[in-house]
ZASETOR-383298 format. One line per field, with one value per residue: chain; residue in three letters; x, y, z of N, C-alpha, C, CB in turn; residue number from 1. Coordinates in steps of 0.1 Angstrom, whole numbers, plus 5000, padded with zeros to 4 digits. Atoms other than C-alpha are relative to their C-alpha. Glycine has a CB too. Example, Ala and Ser with C-alpha at 12.3 -4.5 7.8 and 13.67 -1.06 7.14 Angstrom:
2
unit <- A|A;
code <- ALA|SER;
n.xx <- 5009|4991;
n.yy <- 4988|4989;
n.zz <- 5000|5000;
ca.xx <- 5123|5137;
ca.yy <- 4955|4989;
ca.zz <- 5078|5071;
c.xx <- 5009|4992;
c.yy <- 5012|5011;
c.zz <- 5000|5008;
cb.xx <- 4990|5004;
cb.yy <- 5000|5005;
cb.zz <- 5012|4986;
pos <- 1|2;
! end
This chain:
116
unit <- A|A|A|A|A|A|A|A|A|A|A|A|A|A|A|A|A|A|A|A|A|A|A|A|A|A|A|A|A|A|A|A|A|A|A|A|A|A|A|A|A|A|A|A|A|A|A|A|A|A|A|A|A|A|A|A|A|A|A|A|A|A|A|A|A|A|A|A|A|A|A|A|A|A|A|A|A|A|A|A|A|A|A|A|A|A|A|A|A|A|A|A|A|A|A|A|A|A|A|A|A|A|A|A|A|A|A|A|A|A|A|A|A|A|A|A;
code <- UNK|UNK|UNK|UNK|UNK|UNK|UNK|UNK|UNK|UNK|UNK|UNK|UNK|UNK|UNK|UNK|UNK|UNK|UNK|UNK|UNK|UNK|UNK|UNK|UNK|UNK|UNK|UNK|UNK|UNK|UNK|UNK|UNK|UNK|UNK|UNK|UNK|UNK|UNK|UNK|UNK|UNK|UNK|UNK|UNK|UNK|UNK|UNK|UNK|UNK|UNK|UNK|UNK|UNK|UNK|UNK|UNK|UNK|UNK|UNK|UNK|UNK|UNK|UNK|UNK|UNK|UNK|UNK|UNK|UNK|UNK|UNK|UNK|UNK|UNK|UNK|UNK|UNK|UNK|UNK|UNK|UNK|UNK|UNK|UNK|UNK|UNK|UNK|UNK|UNK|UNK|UNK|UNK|UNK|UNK|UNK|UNK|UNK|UNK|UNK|UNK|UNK|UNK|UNK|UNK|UNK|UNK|UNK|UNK|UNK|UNK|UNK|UNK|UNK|UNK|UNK;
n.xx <- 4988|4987|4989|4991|4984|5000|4985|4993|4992|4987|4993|4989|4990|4998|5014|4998|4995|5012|5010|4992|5002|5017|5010|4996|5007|5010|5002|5010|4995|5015|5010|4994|4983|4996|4985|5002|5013|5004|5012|5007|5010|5001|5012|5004|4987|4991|4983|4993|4984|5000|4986|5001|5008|4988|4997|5012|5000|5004|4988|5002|5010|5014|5015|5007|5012|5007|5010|5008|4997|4985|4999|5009|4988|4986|5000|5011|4989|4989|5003|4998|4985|4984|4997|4997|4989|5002|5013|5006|4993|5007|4987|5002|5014|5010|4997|4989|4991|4992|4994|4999|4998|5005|4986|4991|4990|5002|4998|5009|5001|5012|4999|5010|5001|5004|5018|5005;
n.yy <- 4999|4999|4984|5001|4990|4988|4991|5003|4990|5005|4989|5000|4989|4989|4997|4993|5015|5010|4993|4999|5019|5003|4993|5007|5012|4993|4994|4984|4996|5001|4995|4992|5000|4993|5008|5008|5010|5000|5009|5000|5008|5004|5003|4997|5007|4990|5006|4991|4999|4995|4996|5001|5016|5011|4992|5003|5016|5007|5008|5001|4988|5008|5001|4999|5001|4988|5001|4989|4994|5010|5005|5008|5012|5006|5009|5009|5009|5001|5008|5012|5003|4993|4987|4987|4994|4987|4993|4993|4989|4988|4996|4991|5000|5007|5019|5010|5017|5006|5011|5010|5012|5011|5010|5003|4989|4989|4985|5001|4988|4995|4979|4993|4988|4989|4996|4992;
n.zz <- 5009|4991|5003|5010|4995|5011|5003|4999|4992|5003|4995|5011|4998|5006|5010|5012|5011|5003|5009|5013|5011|5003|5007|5013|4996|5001|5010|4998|4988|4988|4997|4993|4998|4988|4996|4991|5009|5010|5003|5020|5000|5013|5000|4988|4993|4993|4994|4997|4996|4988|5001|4984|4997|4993|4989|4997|4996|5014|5011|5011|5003|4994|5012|4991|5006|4991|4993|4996|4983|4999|4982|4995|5006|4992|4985|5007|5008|4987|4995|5009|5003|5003|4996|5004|5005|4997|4997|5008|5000|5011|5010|5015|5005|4994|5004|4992|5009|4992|5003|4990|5008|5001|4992|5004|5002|5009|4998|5007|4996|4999|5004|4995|5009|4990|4994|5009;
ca.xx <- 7712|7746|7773|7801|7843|7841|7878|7909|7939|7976|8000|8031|8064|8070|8038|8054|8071|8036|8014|8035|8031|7988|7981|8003|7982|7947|7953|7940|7957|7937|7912|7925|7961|7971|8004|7983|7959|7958|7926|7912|7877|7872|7841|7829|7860|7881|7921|7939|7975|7978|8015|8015|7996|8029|8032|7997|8000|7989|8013|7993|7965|7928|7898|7872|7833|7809|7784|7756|7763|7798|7795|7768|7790|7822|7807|7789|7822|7839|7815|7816|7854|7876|7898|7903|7930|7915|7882|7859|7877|7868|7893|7877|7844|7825|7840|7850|7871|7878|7898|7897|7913|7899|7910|7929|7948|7935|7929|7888|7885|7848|7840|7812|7797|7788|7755|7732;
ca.yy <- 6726|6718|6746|6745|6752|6785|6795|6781|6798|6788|6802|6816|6830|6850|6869|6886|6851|6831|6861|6856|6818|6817|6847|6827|6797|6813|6831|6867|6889|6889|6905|6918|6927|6938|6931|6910|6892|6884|6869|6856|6844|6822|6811|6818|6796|6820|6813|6832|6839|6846|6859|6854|6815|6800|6825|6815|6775|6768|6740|6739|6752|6749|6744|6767|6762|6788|6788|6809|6810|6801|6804|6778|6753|6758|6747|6720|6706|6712|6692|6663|6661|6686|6707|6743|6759|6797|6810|6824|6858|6890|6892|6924|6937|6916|6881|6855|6826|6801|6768|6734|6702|6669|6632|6629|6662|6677|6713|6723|6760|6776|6816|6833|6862|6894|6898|6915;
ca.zz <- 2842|2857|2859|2838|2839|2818|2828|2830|2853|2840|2869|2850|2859|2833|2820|2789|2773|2783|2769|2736|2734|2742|2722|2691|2705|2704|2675|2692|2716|2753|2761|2791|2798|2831|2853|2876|2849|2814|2800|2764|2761|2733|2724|2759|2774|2799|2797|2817|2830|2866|2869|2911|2905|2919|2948|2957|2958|2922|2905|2875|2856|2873|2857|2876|2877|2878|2903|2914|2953|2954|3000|2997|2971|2990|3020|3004|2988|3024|3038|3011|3022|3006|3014|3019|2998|2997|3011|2986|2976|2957|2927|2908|2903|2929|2910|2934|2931|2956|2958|2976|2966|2965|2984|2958|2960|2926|2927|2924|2916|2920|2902|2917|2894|2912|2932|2911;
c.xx <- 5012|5009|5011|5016|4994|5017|5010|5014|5013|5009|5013|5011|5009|4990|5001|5000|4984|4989|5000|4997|4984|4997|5005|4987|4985|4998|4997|5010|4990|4999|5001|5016|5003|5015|4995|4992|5000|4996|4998|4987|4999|4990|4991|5008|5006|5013|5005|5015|4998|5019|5005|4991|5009|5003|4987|4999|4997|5013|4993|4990|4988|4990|4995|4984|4993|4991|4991|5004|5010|5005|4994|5010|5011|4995|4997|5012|5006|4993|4999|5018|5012|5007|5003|5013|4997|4985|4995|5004|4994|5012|4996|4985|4984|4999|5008|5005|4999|5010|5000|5008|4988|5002|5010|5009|4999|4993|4982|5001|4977|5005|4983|4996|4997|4987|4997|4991;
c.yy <- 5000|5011|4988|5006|5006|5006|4990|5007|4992|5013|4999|5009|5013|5003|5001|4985|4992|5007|4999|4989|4998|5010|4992|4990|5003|5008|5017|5003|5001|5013|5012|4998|5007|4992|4988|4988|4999|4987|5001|4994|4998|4990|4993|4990|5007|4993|5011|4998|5005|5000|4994|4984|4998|5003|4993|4988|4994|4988|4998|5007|4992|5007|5005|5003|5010|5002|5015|5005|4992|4999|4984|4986|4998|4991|4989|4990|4998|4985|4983|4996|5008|5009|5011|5002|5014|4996|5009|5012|5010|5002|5013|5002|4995|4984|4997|4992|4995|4983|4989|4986|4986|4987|4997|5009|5005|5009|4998|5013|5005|5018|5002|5014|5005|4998|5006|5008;
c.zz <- 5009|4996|4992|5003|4990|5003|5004|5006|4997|5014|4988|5009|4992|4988|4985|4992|5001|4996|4983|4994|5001|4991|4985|5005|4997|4990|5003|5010|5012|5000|5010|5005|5016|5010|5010|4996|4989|4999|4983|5009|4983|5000|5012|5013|5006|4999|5003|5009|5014|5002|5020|5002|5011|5014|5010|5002|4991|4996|4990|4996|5012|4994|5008|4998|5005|5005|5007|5016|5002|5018|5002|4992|5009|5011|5002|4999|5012|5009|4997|5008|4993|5005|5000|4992|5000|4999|4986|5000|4989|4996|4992|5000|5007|4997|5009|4996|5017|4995|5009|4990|5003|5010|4995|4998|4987|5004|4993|5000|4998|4996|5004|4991|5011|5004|4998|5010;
cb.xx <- 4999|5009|5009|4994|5018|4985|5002|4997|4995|5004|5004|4994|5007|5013|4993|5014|5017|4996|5001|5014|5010|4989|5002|5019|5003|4999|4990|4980|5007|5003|4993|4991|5008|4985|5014|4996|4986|5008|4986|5009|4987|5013|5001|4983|5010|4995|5011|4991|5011|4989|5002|4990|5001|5016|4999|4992|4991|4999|5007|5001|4994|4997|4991|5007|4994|4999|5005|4984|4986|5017|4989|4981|5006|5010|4993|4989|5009|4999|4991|4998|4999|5001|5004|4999|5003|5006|5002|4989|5013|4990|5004|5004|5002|4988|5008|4998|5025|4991|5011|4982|5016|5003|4999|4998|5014|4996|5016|4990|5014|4994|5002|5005|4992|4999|4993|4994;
cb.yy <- 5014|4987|5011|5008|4994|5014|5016|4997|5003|5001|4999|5008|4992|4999|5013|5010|4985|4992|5014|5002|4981|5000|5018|4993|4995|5005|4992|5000|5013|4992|4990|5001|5011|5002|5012|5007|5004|5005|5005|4984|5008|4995|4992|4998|4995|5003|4993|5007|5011|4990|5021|5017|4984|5000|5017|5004|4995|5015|4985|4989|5001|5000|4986|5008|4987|5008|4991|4995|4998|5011|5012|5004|5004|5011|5003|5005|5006|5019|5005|5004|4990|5006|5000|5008|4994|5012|5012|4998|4998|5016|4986|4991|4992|5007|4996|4994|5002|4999|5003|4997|4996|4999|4987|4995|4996|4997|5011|4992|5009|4997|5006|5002|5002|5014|5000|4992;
cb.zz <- 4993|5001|5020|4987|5000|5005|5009|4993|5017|4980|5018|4983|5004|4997|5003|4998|5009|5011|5005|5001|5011|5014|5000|4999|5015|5008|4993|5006|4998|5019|5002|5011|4986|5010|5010|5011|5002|4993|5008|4981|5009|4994|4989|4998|4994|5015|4988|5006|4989|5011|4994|5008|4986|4992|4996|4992|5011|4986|5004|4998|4980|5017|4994|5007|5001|4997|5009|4999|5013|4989|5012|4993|4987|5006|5008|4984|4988|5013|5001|4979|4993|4989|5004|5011|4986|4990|5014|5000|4998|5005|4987|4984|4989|4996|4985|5009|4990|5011|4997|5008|5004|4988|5005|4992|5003|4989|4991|5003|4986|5017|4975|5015|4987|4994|5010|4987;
pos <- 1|2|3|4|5|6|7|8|9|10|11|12|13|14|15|16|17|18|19|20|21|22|23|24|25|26|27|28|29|30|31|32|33|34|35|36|37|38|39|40|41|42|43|44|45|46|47|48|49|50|51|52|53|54|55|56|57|58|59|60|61|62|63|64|65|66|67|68|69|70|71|72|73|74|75|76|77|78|79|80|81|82|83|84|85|86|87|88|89|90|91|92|93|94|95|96|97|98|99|100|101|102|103|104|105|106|107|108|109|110|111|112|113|114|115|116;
! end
């Protein structure tokens, strides 16, 4: 079975106004609200607002896929040719993220669930 994007990360500069225009958009208020993260999940789709994207090196949204052993993928993808943008990181809970781009300079994101 191949993995799947399940979330989507919009950076934003101003959370309140872009929490106002996806929850109109989505129809539902998110899921989780916090000053550093707001998420929906809609029919098992992740969109979320990252208020600090832009700070971080984001210019747009990134699609990110979720994999079982997100050390063994990054390295995998590093080795195919991409490049680093962040080291696999613990955002929360034991969920990682990382990021590399591509040769063509699009953005790949990787989510790592917790180790059970």
């Amino acid at each position: 079975m191949a993995d799947k994007f399940s979330a989507i990360i919009y950076p934003t500069k101003d959370l309140e106004k872009a929490k106002a225009l996806f929850t109109t958009l989505l129809g539902e208020p998110p899921a989780q609200d916090t000053p550093y993260y707001v998420g929906w999940t809609i029919d098992g789709q992740n969109i979320g607002l990252n208020p600090h994207g832009f700070e971080q090196g984001m210019t747009g949204p990134i699609p990110y896929v979720d994999v079982v052993d997100i050390k063994a993928r990054f390295d995998a993808l590093v080795s195919a040719g991409a490049s680093v943008l962040q080291e696999p990181t613990d955002v929360g809970g034991g969920t990682q993220i990382a990021t590399l781009k591509d040769a063509d300079g699009n953005t790949i994101g990787l989510r790592g669930a917790p180790s059970a």
